[in-house]
N, C-alpha and C positions, 0 to 999 in steps of 0.2 A: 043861323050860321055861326060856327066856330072857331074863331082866330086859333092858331095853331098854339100860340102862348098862353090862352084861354081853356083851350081843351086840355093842354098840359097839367097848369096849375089844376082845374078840375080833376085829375086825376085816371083820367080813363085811360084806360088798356092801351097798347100801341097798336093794334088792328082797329079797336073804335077811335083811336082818334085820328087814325088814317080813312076812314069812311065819311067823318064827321068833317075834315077841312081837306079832304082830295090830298094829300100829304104823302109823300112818298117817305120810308123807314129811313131813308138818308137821310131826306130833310128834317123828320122828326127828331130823329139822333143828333143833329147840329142845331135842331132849335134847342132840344133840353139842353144841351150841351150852355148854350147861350143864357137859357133859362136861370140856371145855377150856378154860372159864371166861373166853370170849370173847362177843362179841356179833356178831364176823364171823371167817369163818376163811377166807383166802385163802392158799394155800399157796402159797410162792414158792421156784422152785430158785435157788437162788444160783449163783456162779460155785465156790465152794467143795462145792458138791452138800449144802450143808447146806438145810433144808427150813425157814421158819421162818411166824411166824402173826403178822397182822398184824389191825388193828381195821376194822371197816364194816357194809356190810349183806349180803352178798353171800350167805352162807347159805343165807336165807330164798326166795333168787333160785331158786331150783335145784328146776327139777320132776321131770325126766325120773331112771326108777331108773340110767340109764348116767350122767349127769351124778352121782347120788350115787354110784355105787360107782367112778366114779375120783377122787372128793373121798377116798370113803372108803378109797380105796387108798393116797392120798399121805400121808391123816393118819397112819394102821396103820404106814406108814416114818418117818415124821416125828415118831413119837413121843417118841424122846430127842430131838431138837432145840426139842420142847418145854419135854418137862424143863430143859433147857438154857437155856431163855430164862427159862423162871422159877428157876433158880439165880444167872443174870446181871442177872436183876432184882434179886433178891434183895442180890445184893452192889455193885449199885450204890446201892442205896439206904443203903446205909453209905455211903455218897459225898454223897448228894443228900437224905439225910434222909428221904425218904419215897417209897413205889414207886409213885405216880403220876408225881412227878418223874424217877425212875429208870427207869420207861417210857418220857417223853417222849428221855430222853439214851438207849436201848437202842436206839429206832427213827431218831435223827440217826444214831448210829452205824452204825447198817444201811445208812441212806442213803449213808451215807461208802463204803460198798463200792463203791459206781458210780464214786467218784474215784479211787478207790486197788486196786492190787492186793490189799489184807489182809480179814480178814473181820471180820464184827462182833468174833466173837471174841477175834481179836488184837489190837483198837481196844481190846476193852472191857479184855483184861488190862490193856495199856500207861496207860489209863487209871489203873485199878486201881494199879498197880504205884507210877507216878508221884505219887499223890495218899498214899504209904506215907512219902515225902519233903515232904508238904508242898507239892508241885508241883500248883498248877492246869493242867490242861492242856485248851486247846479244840478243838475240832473244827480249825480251823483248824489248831490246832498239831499235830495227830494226821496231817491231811493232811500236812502240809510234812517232818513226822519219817517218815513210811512214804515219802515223795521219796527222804530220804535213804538210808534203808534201801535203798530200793530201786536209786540212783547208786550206793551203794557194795558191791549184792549181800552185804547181810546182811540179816537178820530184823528185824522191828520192835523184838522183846524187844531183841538187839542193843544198840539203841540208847537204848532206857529203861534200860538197865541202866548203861550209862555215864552216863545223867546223874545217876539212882542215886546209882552208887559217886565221884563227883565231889561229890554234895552231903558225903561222906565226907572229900575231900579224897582222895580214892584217883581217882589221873586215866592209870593204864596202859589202860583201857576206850576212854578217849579219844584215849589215843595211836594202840592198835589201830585205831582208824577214819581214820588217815592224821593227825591232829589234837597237833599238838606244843603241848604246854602250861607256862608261865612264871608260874610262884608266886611274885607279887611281894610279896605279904603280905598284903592287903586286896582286891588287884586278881589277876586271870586274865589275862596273855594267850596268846591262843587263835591261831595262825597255821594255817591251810588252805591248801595250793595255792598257797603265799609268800606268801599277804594276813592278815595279824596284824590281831586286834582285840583290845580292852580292855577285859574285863567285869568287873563284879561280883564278887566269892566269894562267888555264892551260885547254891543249885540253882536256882531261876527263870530266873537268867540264864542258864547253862549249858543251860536247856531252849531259853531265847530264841533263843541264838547258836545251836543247832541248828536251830532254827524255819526261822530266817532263810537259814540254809544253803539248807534245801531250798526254802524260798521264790524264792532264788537263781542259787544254783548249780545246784541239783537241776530249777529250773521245770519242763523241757521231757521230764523222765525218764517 
């Protein structure tokens, strides 16, 4: 005999796993619903083929047993992308204080995939990574930095990692990305592509002058 949470996680169809625990498609729909600790489960392929779960009503929507057992096919794959999402929640919310906040910044970040080649994923490290420095970085500036990344055919990490190692005062990361650098003592400057500018010494601004690159230079990449 099959606990209905049992024949879930197993992954069977919703017509077999309404045979297998007596289960009526209501009831199954509000145990997965329980299951995954959603109140809507909309499975979305990405452009990275990762699978992820998003919030609504849509569940409940669902009569036919073919309508469940291709929900229930996609969750059964999209299991670690779950996981996944609740580990990335999890660590954002040592960012944001608290995982309803760290939800609402998880799912901009998703969003962000539709403007950018990178995945949530690599938003959320770079996020992650940046905020290790003391760097805010916003959606905005996530955009404008995967531009760059992307004008200069390197990875996102790439480029958080220079602004990193520059909050350091270690600026070879920077120089690597074409970026000749002038330690004037208090001041940076920063010359790209023969146009010199004069920032700060400090990681914000090092993230800024990148921002704006790709705001810039990078727009149309």
């Amino acid at each position: 005999n099959y606990t209905l949470s049992a024949a879930i996680n197993e992954g069977f169809t919703g017509e077999t796993i309404a045979s297998k625990t007596g289960s009526s498609k209501a009831t199954i729909s509000e145990s997965l619903t329980t299951v995954l600790g959603t109140n809507k489960v909309t499975v979305t392929a990405k452009k990275t083929g990762e699978a992820l779960l998003s919030i609504g009503k849509t569940l409940t929507g669902l009569a036919t047993g073919t309508a469940l057992a291709g929900l229930y096919a996609l969750t059964r794959g999209a299991s670690d992308s779950v996981n996944a999402f609740e580990d990335m929640r999890a660590k954002l919310s040592a960012v944001t204080g608290d995982l309803k906040t760290a939800e609402a910044v998880f799912w901009e970040l998703n969003t962000l995939e539709d403007e950018t080649t990178k995945s949530t994923q690599e938003l959320s490290d770079a996020l992650l990574y940046l905020n290790k420095f003391g760097i805010n970085a916003t959606s905005k500036d996530l955009k404008n930095l995967s531009a760059v990344s992307l004008g200069l055919n390197k990875d996102l990490a790439t480029i958080t990692d220079a602004i990193g190692k520059a909050s350091q005062g270690r600026y070879k990361a920077l120089q690597e990305l074409g970026i000749q650098v002038d330690d004037t003592g208090n001041k940076l400057k920063l010359t790209f592509q023969g146009v010199t500018s004069e920032v700060d010494k400090s990681a914000d601004s090092v993230k800024n002058y990148l921002s704006s690159l790709g705001e810039t230079r990078f727009a149309e990449v």
